[in-house]
MARBAFI-127125 format. One record per residue (C-alpha): residue number from 0; x, y, z. Coordinates in Angstrom, 3 decimals. Example, Ala and Ser with C-alpha at 12.3 -4.5 7.8 and 13.67 -1.06 7.14 Angstrom:
REM residues 2
<marro num="0" east="12.300" north="-4.500" up="7.800"/>
<marro num="1" east="13.670" north="-1.060" up="7.140"/>
***
This chain:
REM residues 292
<marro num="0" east="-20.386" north="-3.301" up="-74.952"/>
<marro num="1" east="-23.372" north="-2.190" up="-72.753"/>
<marro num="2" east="-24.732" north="1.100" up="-72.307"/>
<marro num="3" east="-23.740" north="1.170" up="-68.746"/>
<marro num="4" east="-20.078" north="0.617" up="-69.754"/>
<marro num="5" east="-20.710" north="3.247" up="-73.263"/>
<marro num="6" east="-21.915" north="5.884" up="-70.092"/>
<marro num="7" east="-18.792" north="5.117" up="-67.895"/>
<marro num="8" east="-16.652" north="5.086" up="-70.282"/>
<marro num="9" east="-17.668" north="8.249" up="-71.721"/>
<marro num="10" east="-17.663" north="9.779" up="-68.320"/>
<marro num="11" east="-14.100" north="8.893" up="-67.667"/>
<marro num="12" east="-13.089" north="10.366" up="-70.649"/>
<marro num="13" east="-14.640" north="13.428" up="-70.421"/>
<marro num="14" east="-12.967" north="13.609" up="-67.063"/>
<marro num="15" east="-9.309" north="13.143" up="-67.978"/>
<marro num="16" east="-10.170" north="16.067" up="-70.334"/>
<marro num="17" east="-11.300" north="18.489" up="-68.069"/>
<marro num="18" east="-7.938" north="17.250" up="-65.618"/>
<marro num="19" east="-6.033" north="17.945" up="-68.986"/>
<marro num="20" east="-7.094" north="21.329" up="-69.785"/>
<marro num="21" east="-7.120" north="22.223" up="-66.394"/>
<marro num="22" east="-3.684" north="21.095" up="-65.938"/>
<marro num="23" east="-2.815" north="23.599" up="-68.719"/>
<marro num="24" east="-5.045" north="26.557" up="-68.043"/>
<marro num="25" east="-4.275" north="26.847" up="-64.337"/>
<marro num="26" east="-1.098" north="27.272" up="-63.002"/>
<marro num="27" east="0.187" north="26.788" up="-59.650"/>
<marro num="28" east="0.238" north="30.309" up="-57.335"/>
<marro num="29" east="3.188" north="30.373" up="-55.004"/>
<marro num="30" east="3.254" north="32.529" up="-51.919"/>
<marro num="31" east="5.203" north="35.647" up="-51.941"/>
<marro num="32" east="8.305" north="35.169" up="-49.738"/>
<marro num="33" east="7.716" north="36.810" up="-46.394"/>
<marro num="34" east="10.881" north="38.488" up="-44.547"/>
<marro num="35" east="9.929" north="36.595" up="-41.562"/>
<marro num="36" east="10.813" north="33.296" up="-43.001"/>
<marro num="37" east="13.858" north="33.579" up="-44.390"/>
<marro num="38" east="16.628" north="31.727" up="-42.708"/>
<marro num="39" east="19.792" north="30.674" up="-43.780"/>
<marro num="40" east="19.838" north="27.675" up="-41.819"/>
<marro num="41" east="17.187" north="25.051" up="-40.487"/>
<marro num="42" east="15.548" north="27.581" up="-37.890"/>
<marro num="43" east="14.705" north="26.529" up="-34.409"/>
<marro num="44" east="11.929" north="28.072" up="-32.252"/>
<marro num="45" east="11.221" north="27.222" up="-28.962"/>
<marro num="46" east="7.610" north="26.579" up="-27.271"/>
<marro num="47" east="8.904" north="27.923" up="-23.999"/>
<marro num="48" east="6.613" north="26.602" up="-20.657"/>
<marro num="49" east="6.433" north="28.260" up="-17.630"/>
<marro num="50" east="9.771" north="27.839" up="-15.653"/>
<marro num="51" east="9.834" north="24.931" up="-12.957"/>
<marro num="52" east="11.340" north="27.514" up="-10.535"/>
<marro num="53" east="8.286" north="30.576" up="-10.464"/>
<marro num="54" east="10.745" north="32.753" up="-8.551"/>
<marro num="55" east="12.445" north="33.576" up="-12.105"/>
<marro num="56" east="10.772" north="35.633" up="-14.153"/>
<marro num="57" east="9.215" north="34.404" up="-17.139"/>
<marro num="58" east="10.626" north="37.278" up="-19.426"/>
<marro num="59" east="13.995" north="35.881" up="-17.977"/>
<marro num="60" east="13.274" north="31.997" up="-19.046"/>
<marro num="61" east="13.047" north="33.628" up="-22.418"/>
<marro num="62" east="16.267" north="35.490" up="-22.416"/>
<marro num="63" east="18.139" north="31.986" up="-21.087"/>
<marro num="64" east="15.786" north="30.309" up="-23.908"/>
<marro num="65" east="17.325" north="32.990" up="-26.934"/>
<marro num="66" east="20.734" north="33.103" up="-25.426"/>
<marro num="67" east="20.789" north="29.005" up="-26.334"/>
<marro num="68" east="20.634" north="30.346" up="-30.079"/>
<marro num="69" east="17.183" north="29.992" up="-31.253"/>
<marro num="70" east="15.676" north="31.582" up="-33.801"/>
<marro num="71" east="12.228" north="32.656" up="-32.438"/>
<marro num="72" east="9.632" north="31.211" up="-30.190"/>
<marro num="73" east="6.200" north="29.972" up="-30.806"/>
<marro num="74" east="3.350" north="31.268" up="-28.462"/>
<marro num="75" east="-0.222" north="30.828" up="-27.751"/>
<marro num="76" east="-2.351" north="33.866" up="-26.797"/>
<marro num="77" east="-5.624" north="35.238" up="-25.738"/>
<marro num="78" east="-7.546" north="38.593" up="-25.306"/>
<marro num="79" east="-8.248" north="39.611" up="-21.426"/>
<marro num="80" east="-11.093" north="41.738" up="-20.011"/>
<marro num="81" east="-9.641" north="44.510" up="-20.798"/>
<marro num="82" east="-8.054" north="43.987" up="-24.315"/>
<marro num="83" east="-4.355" north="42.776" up="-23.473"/>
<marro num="84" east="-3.125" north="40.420" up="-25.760"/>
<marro num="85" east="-1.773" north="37.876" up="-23.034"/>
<marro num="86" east="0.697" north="35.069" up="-23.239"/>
<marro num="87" east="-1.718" north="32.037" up="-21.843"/>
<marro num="88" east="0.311" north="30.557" up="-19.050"/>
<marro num="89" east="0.428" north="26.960" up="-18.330"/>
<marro num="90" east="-2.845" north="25.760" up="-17.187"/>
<marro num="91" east="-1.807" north="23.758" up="-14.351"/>
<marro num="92" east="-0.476" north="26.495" up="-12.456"/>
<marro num="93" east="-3.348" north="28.708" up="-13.346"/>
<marro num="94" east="-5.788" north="26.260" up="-13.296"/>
<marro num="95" east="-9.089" north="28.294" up="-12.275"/>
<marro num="96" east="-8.879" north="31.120" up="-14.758"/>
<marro num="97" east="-11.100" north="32.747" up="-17.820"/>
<marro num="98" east="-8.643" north="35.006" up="-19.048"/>
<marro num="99" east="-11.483" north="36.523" up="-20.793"/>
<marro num="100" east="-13.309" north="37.324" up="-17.542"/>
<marro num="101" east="-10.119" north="38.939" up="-16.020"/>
<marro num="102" east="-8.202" north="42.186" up="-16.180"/>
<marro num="103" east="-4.640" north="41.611" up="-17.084"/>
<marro num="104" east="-4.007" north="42.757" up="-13.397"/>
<marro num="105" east="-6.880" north="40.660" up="-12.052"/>
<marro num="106" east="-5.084" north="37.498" up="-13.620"/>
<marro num="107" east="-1.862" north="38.735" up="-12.315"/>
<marro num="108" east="-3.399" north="38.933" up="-8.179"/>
<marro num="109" east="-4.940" north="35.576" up="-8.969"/>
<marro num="110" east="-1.839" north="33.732" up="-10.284"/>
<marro num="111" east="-0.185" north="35.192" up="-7.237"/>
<marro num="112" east="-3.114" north="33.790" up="-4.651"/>
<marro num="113" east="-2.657" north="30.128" up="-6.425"/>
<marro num="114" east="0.876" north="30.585" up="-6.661"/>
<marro num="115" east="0.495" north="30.898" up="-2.744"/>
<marro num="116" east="-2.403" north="27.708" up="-2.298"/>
<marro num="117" east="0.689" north="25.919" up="-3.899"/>
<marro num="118" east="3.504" north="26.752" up="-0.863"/>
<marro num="119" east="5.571" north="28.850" up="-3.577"/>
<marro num="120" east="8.250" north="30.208" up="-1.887"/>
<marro num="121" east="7.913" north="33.303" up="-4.468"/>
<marro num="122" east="7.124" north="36.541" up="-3.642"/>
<marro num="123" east="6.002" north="37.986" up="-7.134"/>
<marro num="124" east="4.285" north="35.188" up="-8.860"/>
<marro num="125" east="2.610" north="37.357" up="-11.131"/>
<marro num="126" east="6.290" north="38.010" up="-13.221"/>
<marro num="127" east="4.785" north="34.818" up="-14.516"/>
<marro num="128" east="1.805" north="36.311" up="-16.275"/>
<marro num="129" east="3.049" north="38.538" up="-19.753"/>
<marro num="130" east="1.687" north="40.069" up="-22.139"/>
<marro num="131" east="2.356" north="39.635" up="-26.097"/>
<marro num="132" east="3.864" north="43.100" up="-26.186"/>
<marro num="133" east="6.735" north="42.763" up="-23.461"/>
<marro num="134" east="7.618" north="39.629" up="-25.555"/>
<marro num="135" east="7.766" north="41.609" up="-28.525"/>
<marro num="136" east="9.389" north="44.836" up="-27.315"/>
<marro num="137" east="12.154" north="42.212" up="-25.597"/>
<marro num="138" east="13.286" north="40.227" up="-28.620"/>
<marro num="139" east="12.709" north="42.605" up="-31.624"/>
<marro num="140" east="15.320" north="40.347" up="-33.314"/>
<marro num="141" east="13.667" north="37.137" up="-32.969"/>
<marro num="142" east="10.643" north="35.227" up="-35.157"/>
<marro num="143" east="7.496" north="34.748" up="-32.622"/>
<marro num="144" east="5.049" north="32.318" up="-34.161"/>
<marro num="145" east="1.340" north="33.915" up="-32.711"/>
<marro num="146" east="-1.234" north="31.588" up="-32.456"/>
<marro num="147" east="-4.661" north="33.555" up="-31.259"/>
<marro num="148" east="-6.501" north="30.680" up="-29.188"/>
<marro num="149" east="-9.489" north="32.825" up="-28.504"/>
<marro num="150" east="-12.565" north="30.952" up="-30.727"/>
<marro num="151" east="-13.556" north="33.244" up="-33.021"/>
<marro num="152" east="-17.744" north="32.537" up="-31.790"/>
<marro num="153" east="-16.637" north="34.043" up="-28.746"/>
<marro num="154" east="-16.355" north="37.991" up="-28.005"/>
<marro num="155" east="-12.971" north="38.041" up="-27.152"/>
<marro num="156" east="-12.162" north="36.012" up="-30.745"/>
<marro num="157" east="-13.891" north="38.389" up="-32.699"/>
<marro num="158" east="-11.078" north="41.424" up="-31.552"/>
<marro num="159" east="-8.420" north="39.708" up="-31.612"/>
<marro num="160" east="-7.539" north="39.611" up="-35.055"/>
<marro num="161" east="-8.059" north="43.488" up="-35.232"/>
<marro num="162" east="-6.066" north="43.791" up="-31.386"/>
<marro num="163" east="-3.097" north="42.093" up="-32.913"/>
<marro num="164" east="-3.256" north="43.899" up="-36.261"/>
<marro num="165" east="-2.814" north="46.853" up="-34.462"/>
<marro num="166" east="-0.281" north="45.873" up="-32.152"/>
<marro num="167" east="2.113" north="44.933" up="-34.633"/>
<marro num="168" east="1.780" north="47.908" up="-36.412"/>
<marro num="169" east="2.322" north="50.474" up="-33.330"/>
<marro num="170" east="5.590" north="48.194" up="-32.430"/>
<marro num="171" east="6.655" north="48.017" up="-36.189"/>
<marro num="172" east="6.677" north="44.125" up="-36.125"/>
<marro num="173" east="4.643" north="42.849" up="-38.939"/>
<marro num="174" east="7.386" north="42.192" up="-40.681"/>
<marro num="175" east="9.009" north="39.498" up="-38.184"/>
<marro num="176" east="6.254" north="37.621" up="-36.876"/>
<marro num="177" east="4.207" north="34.603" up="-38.527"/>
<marro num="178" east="0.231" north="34.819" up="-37.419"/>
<marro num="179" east="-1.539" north="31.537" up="-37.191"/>
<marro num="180" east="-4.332" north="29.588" up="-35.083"/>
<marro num="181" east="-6.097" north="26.514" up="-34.923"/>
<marro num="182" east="-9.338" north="28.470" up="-36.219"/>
<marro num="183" east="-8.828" north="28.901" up="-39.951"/>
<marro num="184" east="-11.277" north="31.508" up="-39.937"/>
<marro num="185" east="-9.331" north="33.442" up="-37.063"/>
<marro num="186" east="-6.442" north="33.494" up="-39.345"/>
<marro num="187" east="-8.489" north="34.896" up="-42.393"/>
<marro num="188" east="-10.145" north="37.276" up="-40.238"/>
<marro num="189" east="-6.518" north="38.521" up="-39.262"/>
<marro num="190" east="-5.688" north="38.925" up="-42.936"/>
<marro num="191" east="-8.531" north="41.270" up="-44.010"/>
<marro num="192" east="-6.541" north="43.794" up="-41.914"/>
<marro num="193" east="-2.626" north="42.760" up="-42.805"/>
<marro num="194" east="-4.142" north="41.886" up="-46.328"/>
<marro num="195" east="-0.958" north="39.475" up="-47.137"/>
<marro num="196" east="1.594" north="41.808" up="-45.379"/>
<marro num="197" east="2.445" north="39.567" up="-42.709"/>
<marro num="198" east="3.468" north="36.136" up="-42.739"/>
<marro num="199" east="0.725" north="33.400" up="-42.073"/>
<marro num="200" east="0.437" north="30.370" up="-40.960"/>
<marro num="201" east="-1.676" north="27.787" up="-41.755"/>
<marro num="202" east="-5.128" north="26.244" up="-39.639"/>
<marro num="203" east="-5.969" north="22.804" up="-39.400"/>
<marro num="204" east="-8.429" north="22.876" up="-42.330"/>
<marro num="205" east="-6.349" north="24.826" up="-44.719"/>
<marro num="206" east="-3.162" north="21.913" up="-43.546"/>
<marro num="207" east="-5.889" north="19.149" up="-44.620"/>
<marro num="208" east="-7.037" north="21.013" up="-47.713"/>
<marro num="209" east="-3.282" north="20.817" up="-48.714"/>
<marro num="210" east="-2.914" north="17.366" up="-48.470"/>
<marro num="211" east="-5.513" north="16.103" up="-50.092"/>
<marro num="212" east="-4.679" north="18.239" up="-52.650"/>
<marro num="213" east="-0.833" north="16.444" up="-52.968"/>
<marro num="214" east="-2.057" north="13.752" up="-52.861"/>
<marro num="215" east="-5.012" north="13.499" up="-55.723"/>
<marro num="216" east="-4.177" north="14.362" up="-59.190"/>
<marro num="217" east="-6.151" north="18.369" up="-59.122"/>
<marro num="218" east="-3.036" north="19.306" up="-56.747"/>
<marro num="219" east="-1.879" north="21.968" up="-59.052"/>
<marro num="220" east="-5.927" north="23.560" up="-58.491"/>
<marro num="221" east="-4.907" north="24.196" up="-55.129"/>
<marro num="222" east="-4.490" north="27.993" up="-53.973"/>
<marro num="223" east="-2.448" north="28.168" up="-50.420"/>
<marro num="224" east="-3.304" north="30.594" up="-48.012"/>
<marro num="225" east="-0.703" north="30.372" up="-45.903"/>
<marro num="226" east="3.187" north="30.996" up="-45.513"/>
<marro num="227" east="4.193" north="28.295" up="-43.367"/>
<marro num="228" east="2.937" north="25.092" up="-43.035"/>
<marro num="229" east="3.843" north="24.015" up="-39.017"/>
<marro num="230" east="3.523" north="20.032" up="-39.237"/>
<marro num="231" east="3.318" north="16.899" up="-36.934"/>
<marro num="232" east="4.660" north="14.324" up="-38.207"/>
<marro num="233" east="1.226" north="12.747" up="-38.752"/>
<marro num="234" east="-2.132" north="13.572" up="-37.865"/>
<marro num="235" east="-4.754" north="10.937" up="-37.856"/>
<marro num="236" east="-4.560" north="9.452" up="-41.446"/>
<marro num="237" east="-2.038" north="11.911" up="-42.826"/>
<marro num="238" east="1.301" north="10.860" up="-42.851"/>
<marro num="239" east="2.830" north="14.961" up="-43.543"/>
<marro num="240" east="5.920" north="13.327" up="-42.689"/>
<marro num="241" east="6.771" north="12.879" up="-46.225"/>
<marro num="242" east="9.110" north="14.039" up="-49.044"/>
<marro num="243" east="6.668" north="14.382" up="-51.503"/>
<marro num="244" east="4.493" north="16.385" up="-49.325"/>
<marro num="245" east="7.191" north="19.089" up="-48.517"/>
<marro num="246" east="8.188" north="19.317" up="-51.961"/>
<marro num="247" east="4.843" north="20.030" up="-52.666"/>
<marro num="248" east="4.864" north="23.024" up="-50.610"/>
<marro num="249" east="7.836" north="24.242" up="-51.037"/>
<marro num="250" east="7.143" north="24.485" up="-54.593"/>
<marro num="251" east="4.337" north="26.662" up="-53.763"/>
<marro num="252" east="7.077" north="28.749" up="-51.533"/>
<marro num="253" east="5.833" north="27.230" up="-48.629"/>
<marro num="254" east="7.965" north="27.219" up="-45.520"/>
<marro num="255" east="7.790" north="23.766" up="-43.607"/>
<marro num="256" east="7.698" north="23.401" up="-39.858"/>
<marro num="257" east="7.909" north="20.266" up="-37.796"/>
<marro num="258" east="6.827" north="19.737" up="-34.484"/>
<marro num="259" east="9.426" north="17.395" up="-32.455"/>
<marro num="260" east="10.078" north="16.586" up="-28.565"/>
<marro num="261" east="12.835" north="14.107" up="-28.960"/>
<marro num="262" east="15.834" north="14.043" up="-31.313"/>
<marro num="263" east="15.012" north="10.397" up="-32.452"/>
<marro num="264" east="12.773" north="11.730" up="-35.055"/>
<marro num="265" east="14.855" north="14.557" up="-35.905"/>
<marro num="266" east="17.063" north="12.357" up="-38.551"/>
<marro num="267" east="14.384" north="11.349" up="-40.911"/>
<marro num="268" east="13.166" north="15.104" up="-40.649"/>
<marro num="269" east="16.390" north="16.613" up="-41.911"/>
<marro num="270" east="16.766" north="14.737" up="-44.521"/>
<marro num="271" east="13.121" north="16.383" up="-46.072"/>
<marro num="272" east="13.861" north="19.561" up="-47.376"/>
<marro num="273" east="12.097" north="21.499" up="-44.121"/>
<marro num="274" east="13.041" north="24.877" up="-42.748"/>
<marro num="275" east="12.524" north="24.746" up="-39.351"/>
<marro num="276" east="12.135" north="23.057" up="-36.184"/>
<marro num="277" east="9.437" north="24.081" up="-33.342"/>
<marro num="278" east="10.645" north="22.390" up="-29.998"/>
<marro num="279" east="9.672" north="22.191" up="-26.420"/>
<marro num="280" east="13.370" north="20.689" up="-26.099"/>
<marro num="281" east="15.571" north="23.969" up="-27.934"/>
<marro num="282" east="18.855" north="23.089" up="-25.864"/>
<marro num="283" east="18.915" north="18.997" up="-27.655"/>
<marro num="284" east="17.462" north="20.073" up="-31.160"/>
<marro num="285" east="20.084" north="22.628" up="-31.189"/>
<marro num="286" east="22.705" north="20.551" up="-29.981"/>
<marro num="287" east="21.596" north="18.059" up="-32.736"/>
<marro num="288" east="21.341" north="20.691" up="-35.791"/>
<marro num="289" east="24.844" north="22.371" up="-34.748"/>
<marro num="290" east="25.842" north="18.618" up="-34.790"/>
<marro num="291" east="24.527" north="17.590" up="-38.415"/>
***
């Protein structure tokens, strides 16, 4: 035997003795189960657009939204000139806005003056602009999924962790919301003011982190962050789409999400052992969970 092969030899061993006495020194740290998340049935929450006819109110599209059954909606939102935490509307309607530069009633006379560029036949275009807290105020009985889209290098990022804290504290709602964003560190900057108290969800990185995790053999070193895991069913090279995946979360008392459009998909989904659905499409994922 060579001393090359004596070196990697030795090396490997010493390795599958530190994964041993890892394996039996550290022990896997589930979440602690948020009120938020607990359903007793798959839960469906709706990603609701801005309604086709902008004569109807957008606070109303969300009543005929909840009134189909959901259980919550998922929203993006972002910090205006003057500190209102606003629902971002769609972008092709309100397609020459910086929230950030605008007042919340700035945005509201501009929606209306594109609104009106556009041959609407509406007269109040700006029902179409809300804010986080008319959502929240509306449908105190309902999960809203937060995601803070404001980069957290820019000035309006670095409030709106502390803006949102504070929100759901005056309107008592901490406990039936799930806080999330694309920016992990938006998420953890959240959390040094709820300090676990409210239900997270996780970024992009910390979704990543997770699955490489599963899927090495040092999964049980992994620590999650977050409370709910909202999933595609596969993102570049990571097929989340899997059984062994979700039970690896859920074994960390991880709720599972999955994003879906169509109800094709929706089969092999249910059969995982997932929690919830988040839909553009409530009325036929409904229609297919009441169905199954």
């Amino acid at each position: 035997m060579g001393r090359k092969t004596k070196v990697a030899l030795t090396v490997g061993a010493a390795s599958v003795a530190a994964w041993a006495a890892s394996k039996v020194v550290v022990k896997p740290e589930p979440r602690t189960e948020k009120k938020a998340l607990q359903f007793s049935e798959i839960a469906v929450v709706a990603d609701v657009h801005i309604a086709e006819d902008s004569s109807v109110h957008l606070l109303s599209s969300y009543t005929n939204v909840a009134d189909l059954g959901v259980h919550g909606f998922a929203v993006d939102v972002q910090l205006t000139k003057d500190e209102e935490i606003l629902l971002v509307p769609s972008t092709d309607l309100l397609y020459s806005i910086e929230i950030a530069d605008y007042t919340l009633a700035e945005i509201k006379d501009e929606y209306e003056m594109d609104a009106e560029q556009l041959d609407s036949s509406t007269t109040d275009s700006s029902s179409q602009i809300i804010s986080l807290r008319e959502l929240l105020v509306k449908f105190p009985q309902l999960l809203i999924i937060i995601s803070m889209s404001d980069s957290p290098d820019t000035y309006e990022g670095s409030l709106i962790p502390s803006k949102l804290w504070r929100l759901l504290k005056e309107l008592d709602a901490a406990e039936r919301v799930v806080v999330t964003s694309i920016y992990d560190e938006q998420i953890d900057r959240f959390n040094l003011y709820a300090q676990n108290s409210v239900a997270l969800g996780a970024g992009s990185e910390e979704i990543k982190k997770a699955y490489v995790a599963y899927s090495s053999a040092f999964g049980h070193l992994y620590k999650p962050t977050a409370d709910l895991f909202c999933l595609p069913e596969k993102f570049g090279v990571f097929p989340f789409a899997s059984e062994g995946f979700v039970n690896f979360l859920k074994q960390l008392n991880i709720a599972v999400f999955y994003e879906v459009s169509e109800t094709s998909t929706m089969q092999k989904l249910t059969k995982l052992d997932i929690d919830g659905f988040i839909t553009s499409t409530p009325d036929k994922v409904l229609a297919y969970c009441n169905q199954n």
